[in-house]
N, C-alpha and C positions, 0 to 999 in steps of 0.2 A: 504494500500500500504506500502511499506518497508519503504519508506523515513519518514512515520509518524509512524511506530508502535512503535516507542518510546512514541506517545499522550495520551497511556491510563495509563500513570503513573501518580498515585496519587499526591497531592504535601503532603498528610500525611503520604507517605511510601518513598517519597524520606528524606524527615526529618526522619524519624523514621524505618529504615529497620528494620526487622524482622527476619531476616538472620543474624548468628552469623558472618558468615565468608565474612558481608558486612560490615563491620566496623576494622579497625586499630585498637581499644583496646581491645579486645578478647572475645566481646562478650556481651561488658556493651551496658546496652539498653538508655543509655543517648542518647539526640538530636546529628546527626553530626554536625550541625552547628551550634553549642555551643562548639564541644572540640574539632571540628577539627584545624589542625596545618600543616606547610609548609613541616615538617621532622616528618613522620610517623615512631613512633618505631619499632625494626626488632623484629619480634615473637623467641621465642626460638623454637629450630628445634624439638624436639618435638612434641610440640605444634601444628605447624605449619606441620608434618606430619599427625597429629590426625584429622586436619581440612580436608588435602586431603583427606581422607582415606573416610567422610562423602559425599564425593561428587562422583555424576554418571560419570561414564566414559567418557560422552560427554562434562559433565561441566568442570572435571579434564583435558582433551585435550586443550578446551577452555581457560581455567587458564594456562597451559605452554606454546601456543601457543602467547599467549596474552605475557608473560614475555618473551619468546623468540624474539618478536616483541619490546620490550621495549628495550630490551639490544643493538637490530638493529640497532634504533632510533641514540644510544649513537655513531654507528660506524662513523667511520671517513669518510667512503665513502657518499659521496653525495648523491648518486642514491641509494645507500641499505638502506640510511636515507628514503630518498622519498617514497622508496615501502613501509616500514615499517611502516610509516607514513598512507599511503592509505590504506594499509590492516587494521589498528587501525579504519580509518576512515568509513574501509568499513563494520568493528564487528560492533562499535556503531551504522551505522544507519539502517544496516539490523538487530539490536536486538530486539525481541521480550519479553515482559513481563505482568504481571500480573497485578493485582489491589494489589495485596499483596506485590510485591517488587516490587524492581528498577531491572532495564536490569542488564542481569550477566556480559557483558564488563566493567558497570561501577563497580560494586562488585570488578574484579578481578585487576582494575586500582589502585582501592582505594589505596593501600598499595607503589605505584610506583609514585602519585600525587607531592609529593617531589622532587624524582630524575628528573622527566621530565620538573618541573621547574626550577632546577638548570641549567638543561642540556641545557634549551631555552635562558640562561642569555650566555650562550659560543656561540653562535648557529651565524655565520653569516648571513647577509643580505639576504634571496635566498627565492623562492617559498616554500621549505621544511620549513624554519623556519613561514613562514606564515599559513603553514597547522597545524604547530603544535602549534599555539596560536589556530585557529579554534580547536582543540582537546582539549588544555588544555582550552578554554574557556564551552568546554560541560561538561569537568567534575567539572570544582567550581560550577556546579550546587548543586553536593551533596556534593563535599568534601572542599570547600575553607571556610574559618571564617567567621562566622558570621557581616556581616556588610564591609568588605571589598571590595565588589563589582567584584570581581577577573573574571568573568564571563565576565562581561562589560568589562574592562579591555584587555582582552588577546580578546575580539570581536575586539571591538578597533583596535587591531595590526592585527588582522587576516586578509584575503582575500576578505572578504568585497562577501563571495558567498550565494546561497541560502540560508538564513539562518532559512528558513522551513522544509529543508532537514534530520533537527535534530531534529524534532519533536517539535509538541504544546507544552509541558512540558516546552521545553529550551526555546520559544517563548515568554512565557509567565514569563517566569521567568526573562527572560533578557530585558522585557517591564517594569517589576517591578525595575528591575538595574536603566536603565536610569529616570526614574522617579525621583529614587531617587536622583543622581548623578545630574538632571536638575536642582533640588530645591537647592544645595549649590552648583554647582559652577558658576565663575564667567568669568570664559575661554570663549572669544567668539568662538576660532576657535572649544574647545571640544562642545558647543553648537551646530555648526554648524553640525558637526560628529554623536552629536546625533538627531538633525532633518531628517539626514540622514534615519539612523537606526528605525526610530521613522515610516517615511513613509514604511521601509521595513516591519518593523512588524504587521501598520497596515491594510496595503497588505494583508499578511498572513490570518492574523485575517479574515478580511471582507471576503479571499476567504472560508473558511475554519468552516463557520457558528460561526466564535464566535466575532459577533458585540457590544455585550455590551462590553468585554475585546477592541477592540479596544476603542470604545468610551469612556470608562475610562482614556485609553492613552491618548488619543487626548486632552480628557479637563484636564489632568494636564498639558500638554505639551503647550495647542495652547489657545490664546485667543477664548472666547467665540465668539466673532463676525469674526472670520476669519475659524472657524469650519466649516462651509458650504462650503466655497472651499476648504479646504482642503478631505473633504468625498467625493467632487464630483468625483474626478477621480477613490473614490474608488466603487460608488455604480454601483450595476445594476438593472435587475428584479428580482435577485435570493435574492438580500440580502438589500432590500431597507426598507421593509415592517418592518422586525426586529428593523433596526438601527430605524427607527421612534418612535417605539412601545417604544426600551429603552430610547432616547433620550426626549420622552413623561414621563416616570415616571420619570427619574433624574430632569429633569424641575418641580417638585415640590420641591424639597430642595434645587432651586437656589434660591440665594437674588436677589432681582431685582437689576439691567435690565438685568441681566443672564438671567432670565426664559424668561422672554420676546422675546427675541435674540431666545434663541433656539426655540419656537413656531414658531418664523419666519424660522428657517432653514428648521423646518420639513415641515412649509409650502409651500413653496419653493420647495421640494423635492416633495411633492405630486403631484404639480401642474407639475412637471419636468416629471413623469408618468402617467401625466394623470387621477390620482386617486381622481378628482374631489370633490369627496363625502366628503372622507377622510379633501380636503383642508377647505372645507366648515365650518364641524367642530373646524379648527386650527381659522378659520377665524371670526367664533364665539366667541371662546373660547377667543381671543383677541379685540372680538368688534372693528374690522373695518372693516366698512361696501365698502372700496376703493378695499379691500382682495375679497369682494364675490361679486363686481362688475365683476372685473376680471375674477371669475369663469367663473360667466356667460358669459362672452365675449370668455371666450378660449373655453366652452361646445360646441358643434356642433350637439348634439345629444339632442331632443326633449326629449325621454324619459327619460334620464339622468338627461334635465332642472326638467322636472316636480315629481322628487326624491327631488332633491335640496329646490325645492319650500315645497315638505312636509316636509322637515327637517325646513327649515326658520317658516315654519308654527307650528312646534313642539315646535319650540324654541319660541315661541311669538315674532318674531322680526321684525318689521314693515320697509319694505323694499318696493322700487317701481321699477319697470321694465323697461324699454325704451327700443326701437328701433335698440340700438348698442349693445343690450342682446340679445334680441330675436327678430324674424318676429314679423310683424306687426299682421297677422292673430293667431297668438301664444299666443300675449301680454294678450287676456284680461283674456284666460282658466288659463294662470299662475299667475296669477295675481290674480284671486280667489282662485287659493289653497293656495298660500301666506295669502292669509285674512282669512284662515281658515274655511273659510264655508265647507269645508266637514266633519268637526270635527263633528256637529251633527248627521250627517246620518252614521259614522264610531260608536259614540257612541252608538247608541239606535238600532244598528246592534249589537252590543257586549248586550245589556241590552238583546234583543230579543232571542241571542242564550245561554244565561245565563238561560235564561227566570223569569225576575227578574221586568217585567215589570207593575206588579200589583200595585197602588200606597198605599202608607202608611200613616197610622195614628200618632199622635203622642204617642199616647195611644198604638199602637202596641210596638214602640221602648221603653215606658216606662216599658213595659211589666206588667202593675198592674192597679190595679183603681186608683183613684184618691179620693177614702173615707180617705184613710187617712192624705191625703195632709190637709186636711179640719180642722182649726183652731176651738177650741173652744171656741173664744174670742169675740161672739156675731156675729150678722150681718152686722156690718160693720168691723170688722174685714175681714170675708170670702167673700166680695164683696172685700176688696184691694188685700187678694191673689188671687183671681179668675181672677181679671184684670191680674196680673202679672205672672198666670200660662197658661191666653190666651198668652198673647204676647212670654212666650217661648216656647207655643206650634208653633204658628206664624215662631221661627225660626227652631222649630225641624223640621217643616213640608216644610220649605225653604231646608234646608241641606238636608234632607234624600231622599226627589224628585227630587233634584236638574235637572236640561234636560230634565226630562221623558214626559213634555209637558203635565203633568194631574196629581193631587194629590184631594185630599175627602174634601179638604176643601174651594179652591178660585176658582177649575176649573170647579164646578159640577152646574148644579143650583139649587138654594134655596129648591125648593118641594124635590131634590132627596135627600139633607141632613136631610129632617125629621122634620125642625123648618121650613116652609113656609114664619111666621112672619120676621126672620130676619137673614141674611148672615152672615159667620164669620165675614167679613170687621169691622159691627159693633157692634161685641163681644169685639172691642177695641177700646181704649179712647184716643183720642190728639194724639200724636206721635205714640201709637200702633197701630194708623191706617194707616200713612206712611206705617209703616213699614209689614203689612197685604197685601199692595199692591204691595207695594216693596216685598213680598215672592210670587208672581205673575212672578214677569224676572227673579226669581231662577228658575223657575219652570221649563220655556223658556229657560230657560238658553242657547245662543249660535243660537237658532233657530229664527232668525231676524224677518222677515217675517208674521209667527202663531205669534209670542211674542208679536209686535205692534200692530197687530188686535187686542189682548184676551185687550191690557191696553187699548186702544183708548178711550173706553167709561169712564173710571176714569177722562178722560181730561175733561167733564162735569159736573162735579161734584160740586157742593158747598162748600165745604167743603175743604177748605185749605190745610190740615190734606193729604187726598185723591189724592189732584193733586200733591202736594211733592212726595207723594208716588210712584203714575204713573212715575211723571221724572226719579226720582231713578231706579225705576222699566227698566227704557229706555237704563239707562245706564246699569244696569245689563246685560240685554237680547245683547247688541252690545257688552259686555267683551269679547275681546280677538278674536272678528270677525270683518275683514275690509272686505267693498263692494263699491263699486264705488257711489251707491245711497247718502252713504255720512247721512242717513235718522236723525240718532242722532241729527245732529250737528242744523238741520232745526228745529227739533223739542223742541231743549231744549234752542235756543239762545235766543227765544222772551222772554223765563220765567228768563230769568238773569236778566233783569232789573226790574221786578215784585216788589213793593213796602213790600209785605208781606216774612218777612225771612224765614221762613219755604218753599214755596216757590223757591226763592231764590237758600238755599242751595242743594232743591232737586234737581234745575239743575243743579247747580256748581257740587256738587258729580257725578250726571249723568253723564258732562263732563268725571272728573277722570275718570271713570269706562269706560268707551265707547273708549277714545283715548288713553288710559296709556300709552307708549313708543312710542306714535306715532310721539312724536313733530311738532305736528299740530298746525300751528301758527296762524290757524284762531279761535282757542280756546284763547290762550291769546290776540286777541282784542280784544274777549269779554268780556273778563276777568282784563282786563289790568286796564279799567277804574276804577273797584272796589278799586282794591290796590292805586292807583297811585292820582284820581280825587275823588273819593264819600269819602270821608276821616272821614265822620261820620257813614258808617256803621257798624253794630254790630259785634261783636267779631265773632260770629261766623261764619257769613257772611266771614269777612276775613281770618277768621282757616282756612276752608274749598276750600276756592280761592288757598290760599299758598297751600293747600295738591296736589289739584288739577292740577296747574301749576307744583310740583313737580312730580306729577304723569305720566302727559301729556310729560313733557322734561326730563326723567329719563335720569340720568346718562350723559346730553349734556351738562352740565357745561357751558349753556348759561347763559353770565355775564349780558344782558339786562335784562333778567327774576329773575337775582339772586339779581338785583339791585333794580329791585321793591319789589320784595318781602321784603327787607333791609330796604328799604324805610316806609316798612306798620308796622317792627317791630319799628325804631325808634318813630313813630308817635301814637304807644301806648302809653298810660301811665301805670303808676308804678302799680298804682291796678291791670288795665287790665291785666297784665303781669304779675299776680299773680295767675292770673287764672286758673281751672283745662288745660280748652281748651288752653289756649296761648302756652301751651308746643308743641303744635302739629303745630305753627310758624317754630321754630327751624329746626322741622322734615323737612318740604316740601322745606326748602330751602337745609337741607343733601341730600334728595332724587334727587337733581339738579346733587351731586356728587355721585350717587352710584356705588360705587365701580372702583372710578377714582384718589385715593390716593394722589399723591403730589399734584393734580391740585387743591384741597381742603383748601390749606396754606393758599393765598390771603383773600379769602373769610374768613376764622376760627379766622383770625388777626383785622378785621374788625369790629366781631362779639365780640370783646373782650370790642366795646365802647355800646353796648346793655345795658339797666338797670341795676343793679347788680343783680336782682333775675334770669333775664333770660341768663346771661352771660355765663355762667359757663356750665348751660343747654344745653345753645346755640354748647359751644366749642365738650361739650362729643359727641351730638347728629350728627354733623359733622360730627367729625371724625370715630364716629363709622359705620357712613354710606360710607361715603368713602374708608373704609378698610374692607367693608363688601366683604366674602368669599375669601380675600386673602389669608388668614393665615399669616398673619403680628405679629410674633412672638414678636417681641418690642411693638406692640400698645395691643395686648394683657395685655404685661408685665404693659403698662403703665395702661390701665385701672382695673388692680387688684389692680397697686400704690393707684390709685382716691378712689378706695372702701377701702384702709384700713386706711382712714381720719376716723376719728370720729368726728362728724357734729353735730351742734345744731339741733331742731327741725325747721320745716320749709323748708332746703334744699332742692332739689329733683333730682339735676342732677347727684347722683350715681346711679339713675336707670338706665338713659338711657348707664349707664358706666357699671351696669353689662352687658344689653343686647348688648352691642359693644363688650364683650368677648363672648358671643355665635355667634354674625355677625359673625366676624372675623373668629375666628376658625372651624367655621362650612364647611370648605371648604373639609376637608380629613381628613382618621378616627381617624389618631395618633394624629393630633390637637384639634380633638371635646373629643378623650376621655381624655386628657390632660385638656379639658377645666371643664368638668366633674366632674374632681378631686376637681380642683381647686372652680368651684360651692359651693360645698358640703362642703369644708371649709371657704368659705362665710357665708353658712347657719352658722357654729357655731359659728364663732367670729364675723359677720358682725352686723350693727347696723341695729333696725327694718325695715328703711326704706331699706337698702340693700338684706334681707331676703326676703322680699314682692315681690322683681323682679325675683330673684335667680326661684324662680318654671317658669316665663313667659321663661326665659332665657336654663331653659332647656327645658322646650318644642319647644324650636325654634330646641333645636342640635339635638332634635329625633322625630320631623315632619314626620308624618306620620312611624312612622319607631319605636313601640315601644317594646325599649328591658327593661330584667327586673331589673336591678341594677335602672334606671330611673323610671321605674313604680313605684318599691318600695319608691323610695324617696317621688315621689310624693304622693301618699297614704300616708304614712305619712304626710307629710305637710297636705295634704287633711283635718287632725283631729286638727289641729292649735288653741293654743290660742287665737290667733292674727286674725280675720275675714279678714283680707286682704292676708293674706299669704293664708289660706284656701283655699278662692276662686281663688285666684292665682294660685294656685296647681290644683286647679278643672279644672279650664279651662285647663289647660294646660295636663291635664289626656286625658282628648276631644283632643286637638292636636295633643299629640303622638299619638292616635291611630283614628286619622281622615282619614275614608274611609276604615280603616282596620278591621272593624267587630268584633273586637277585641275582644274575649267571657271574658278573665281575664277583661280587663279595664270595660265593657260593667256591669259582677258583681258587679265591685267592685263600680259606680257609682250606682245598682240600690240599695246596699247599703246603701250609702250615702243619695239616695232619702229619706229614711225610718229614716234615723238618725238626717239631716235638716229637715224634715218635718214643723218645727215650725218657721223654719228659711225662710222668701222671699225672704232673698237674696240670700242666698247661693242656698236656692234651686232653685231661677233660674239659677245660675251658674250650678249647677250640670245637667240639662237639657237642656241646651245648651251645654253643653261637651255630654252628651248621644246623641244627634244630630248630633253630630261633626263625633261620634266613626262611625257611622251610615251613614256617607254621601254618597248621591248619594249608594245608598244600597250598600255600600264598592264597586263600580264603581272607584274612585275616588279619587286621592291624593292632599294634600296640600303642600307637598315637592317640592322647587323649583327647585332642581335639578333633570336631565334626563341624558339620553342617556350615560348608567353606571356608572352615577354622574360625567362627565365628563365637562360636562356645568350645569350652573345654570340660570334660566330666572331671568332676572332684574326686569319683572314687578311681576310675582309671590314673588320674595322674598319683593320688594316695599307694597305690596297687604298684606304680612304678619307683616312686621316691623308697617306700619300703627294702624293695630289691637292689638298691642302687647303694643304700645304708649299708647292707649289708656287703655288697663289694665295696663298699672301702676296704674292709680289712676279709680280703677272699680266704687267706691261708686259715683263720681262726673259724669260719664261718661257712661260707659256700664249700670251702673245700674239707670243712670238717664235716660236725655231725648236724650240722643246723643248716646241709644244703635244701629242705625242703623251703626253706625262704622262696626259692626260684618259681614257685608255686604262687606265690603274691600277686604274679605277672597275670593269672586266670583275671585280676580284678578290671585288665585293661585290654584284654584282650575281646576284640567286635569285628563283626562281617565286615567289609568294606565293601559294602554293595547297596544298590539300588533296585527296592524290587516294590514293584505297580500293584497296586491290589484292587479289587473289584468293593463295591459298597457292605460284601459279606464278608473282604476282608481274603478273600483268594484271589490267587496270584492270573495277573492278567498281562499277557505279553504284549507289547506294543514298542514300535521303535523311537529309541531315543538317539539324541547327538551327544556324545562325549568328545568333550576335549578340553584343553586346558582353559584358565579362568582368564578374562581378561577385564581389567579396570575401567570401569565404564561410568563412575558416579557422578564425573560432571560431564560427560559427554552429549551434545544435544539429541533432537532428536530421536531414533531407536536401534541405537549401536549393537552389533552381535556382540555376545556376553561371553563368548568360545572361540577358539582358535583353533584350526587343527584336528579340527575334529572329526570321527568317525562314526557312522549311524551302526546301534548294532540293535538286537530284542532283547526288552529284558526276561530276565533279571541280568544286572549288568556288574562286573567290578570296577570300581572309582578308585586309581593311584593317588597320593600324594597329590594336589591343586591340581586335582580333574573335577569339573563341571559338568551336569546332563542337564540338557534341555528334551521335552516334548520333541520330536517329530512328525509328528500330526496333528490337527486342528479337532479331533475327534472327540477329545479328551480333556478336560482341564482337572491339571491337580491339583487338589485341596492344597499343599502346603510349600512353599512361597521356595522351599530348599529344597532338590529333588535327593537327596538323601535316605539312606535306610528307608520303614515301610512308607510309601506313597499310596493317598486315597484320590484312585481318578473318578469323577463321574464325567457322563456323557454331556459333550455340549450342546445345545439346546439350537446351536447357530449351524452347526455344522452339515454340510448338504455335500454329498458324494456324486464326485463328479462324473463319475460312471454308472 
């Protein structure tokens, strides 16, 4: 339209014209606003014919027209002022122009910019002198000094009219004025003036598709917490979805409670159109659970509930339904897709259509014999690796089956494996055999039901060893799936007060594992009395209580719980608290704060009367859970401070302080690669015990997701002097590329087999990362973040901080008797797929586009959101920042993230062209 075809002028051709005869100095290609000036010099006539003579008839018309208009301006008559004035008014806004220049009215003004400022200082009081501030304020767009404001200014005095009518270019320019002018002055009434001007332009903006420019205004202009009313007049359904989308990515480089504030406006806004799904997410993303009650109560649409319910359910987030949510007859179907029971039958739907369903050996993933693992150091020798190459075959065979509900080693019976005499079970010795049993609810993994049957019979068992294993085993199979039956909780509370600790702790871990975010508080009765009453039992009896209760109250910063556990560290003593496992105290009481920042102080300051060995532990380990996935730019800064101590031997709380700078940062890619950096000069100046962490620390930043600046590093470490740093790097080779199939890592480990060959420890490190690479036959991620890295699961990331504790010190721990920690990993472990469901919630194929994600939130218009991409049916697997869209117009999905379960219904528009 005329009134904007001034908008498609560049702001690098208004600075910079390209036209000689747009510039007052004859032709120098300098900035104009850099040397423009109130009194443009007069060209010599010459000159100044040489330029007409370059120009077309129309332009040359244009240009004496224009100066005959000028001259008008100056007459004495009022009314030949006024016309004068309008027709000026009426070149500028009907001029068209290029991406190459500026409009020719302002070209041929340029030179006359002077006189008509002078002429405005004589100019009485009248409607004309107000028109011709609105003119002379279009033109100090391009021709007033640099830094003057002269735009603003002659706005100011002007008519106060549409001031859209003169295009995006001057809108945006004169949004940039007041900005400026807001930040130094001190004028309330010129403040008021520009609040004025501030709503008119961001009017414009909001109509006009360009939401991010206004939302820029707005948060120079307006407090954070008053942004929401001020947008409300401006949104509607045309331009809501935008303003969210940018006010979502600026909300990552606010400090808090900035960001905070704005989650809530966009919440707010969502909820204000109904976009449920959308609020759901904000409501997440801020963990408060009072946000997605509401949802539920404002939803009225069933099908809608039960989208909602599989996002809660994607999210692991253990939420309960009532009556003032939903009908009565509704409650109990939603209330199981929340506990996740459909995960299994969406899973081994994806394994089926994959056809990946065949199960594996561990000897398949090693891809080789095992002749040369074989020690030539006598017979006892090759009986302690053989022990030690079952038990990591134990967890290859856990990881790589994980769900499939049958693998060649615990599911088959005895005659079909070949040995009649004896089952794997007891191919292993003391704790290998837990842990044999325990790769039984890997198996299971998720499928309640088959999972309690297959262990039931280990609960007979004699053998100590055996029944630990089954509990564990309990809690595994109930990870991450709630059902009304409650069946865990019956089965593992008698074994808590069992007199044998193995035992013991196989229920308490069970607990963790079965209720992790639930804060179910009939787990700490059970629990309670260990910490608080039985005050003589074993260390690790009480590690494992504390992990638990941290596990069970993630992130609820309940002070009764945080106070027993308080309680159990003071009532250590000094040895005890010297211990590998004591460190994993500290943990379970951060885990009470995960990712709850200031509410952390209280407790941290507390924590500072602990022992001296554990004090220090105590504080890094806090706080680094506390400010896990913020990107807390300061506590980063502080825990590179802590590492660049140089510490006597003995110390050990800079571990948990490097891996507080992979927590932390791990949230967005400019802070993980940031942290990266900073890692890697760890590695070289850091002291040993801080080098040892540095590999755990970057496998946490590239979980499941490995790229090769990271692979490299760790393959190197992988060759380490240092056997701690090694197997640090090993493991963590298995993490980046856990579930991902990975053929580079997958080499470069079976490598490593052939090079540790003589080594039992590393090479069961390295077999366990070959496991890792392998899980769930690349089904399967250990990344706790989803739904386009937008949220992060508190218990998935709990699930990995645990096992990470625990490699810091591998020789005491992983590679002793407490390697079922590895088992932790169940709590992070999820499909990485995308699967369409029908309104009953069965799998409905349809084609989608995957391919990588691309940034598009201030982009106009409707920018492809994929790159790259490939159409396949689903059900589909999503790598590391892969994106799916729709493929068809058939279908529209309930939920705004094509993600885990998707609800499509039919669209209503859509007509088949055949």
């Amino acid at each position: 339209m005329a009134s904007s075809s001034f908008s498609c002028t560049t702001v690098t051709m208004t600075l910079y014209p390209n036209d000689a005869g747009a510039s007052g100095n004859g032709g120098d290609n300098k900035p104009v606003r850099e040397d423009a000036s109130v009194e443009v010099p007069a060209m010599d006539h010459k000159e100044e014919d040489k330029k007409d003579e370059d120009l077309s008839e129309e332009d040359l018309e244009l240009k004496q027209q224009l100066e005959l208009y000028v001259e008008h301006v100056q007459d004495a008559d009022l009314s030949l002022q006024t016309c004068a004035l309008e027709s000026i008014r009426q070149e500028i806004q009907t001029a068209t122009s290029s991406m190459t220049s500026v409009p020719k009215p302002l070209k041929f003004l340029r030179p006359h910019y002077g006189t008509l400022k002078s002429h405005y200082e004589k100019m009485s009081d009248s409607g004309a002198k107000k028109l011709m501030a609105d003119i002379l304020s279009v033109l100090a767009l391009t021709m007033s000094a640099k830094g003057e404001r002269e735009s603003l200014k002659y706005r100011l005095l002007g008519s106060y009219g549409d001031i859209g009518s003169w295009g995006h270019e001057y809108v945006t320019n004169l949004g940039g004025e007041v900005a400026q002018e807001y930040r130094q002055t001190e004028d309330d009434d010129l403040v008021d003036d520009l609040m004025k001007l501030k709503q008119q332009i961001v009017a414009f903006h909001m109509k006009h598709n360009a939401e991010p420019e206004a939302v820029d205004l707005l948060m120079e202009l307006t407090p954070v917490e008053d942004l929401g009313t001020v947008l409300e007049s401006s949104l509607d359904s045309a331009n809501y979805k935008r303003t969210c989308s940018y006010l979502l990515s600026v909300a990552n480089y606010l400090a808090e409670p900035d960001d905070l504030l704005v989650f809530d406006i966009v919440y707010l806004i969502y909820r204000r159109f109904k976009q449920y799904e959308s609020a759901l997410f904000i409501a997440l993303r801020l963990d408060n659970l009072a946000y997605v009650r509401k949802i539920f109560m404002l939803c009225d649409n069933l099908l809608r509930k039960k989208q909602l319910c599989c996002i809660l359910a994607h999210h692991r987030k253990t939420f309960v339904l009532d009556e003032d949510m939903c009908s009565e007859e509704d409650l109990e179907r939603l209330q199981f897709i929340i506990g996740n029971n459909k995960l299994i039958e969406g899973y081994l739907t994806l394994a089926r259509d994959i056809d990946v369903m065949e199960p594996k050996t561990p000897e398949d993933i090693y891809k080789c014999t095992n002749a040369h693992l074989v020690d030539d150091l006598g017979v006892a020798g090759t009986i302690v690796l053989s022990a030690r190459q079952n038990l990591a075959a134990t967890y290859v065979n856990a990881f790589v089956n994980a769900g499939f509900g049958q693998d060649k080693l615990m599911t088959v019976p005895s005659e079909a494996s070949g040995d009649s005499s004896t089952s794997w079970l007891f191919k292993n010795k003391g704790h290998g055999k837990a842990s044999a049993v325990a790769c039984l609810g890997m198996i299971m993994l998720w499928d309640v039901e088959i999972g309690l049957a297959q262990i039931d019979k280990y609960f007979h068992s004699t053998d100590t060893h055996v029944v630990a294993g089954a509990l564990l085993a309990v809690g595994i199979v109930n990870c991450t799936v709630k059902n009304d039956h409650d069946s865990a909780l019956v089965l593992l509370a008698e074994y808590v007060v069992k007199e044998d600790p193995s035992i013991r702790v196989g229920a308490i871990i069970g607990f963790g594992l079965a209720y992790a975010g639930s804060q179910h508080y009939q787990v700490f009765a059970k629990l309670r009395p260990i910490l608080v009453e039985n005050t003589n039992a074993s260390l690790d009896v009480i590690a494992f209580t504390v992990i638990t209760l941290g596990l069970v109250f993630l992130g609820s910063c309940n002070e009764e719980i945080a106070q027993a556990i308080r309680f159990s560290l003071k009532n250590r003593s000094e040895s005890e608290l010297g211990e590998p496992l004591a460190r994993l105290l500290p943990l379970g009481l951060g885990l009470l704060y995960l990712g709850k920042q200031d509410s952390v102080d209280e407790t941290a300051e507390i924590s500072n009367a602990f022992g001296e060995k554990i004090s220090r532990h105590c504080d890094m380990t806090l706080l680094s859970c506390a400010y896990a996935g913020t990107g807390n730019v300061e506590k980063v800064q502080e825990f590179l401070g802590e590492c660049a101590e140089h510490l006597e031997k003995g110390e050990t709380y800079q571990g948990p302080a490097v891996l507080g700078i992979a927590m932390v940062a791990m949230t967005e890619e400019l802070g993980l690669e940031m942290a990266i950096r900073s890692l890697e000069h760890l590695l070289q100046y850091g002291e040993q015990n801080i080098r040892r962490a540095v590999p755990l620390a970057l496998g946490l930043l590239r979980i499941s997701n490995p790229k090769v600046n990271v692979t490299d590093t760790l393959s190197r470490l992988s060759h380490d002097s240092d056997t701690e740093v090694a197997m640090a790097a090993i493991i963590s080779l298995g993490l980046i590329g856990a579930g991902t199939n990975n053929a580079r890592i997958a080499g470069m480990l079976h490598n490593l087999s052939s090079y540790y060959y003589k080594e039992s420890d590393l090479l069961f490190c390295v077999q366990i990362a070959q496991g890792l690479v392998h899980l769930g036959k690349g089904l399967l991620t250990l990344s706790p973040y989803h739904s386009e890295r937008f949220l992060f699961s508190q218990t998935a990331l709990a699930g990995l901080i645990v096992t990470l504790h625990a490699c810091l010190d591998m020789k005491a721990l992983i590679l002793g008797e407490y390697h079922y920690l590895l088992y932790f990993l169940s709590l992070a472990m999820m499909p990485r797929m995308l699967m369409t469901v029908d309104e009953n919630l069965k799998p409905l194929s349809v084609p989608v586009r995957v391919g990588q994600a691309v940034g598009v939130v201030d982009q106009p218009g409707r920018p492809k959101t994929i790159t790259g991409f490939r159409t396949y049916s689903t059900p589909v697997l999503l790598s590391a920042g892969d994106q799916a869209e729709l493929a068809t117009d058939k279908y529209i999905p309930l939920s705004p993230v094509l993600e885990g379960f998707v609800i499509l219904k039919e669209n209503p528009e859509y007509k088949d062209d055949h």
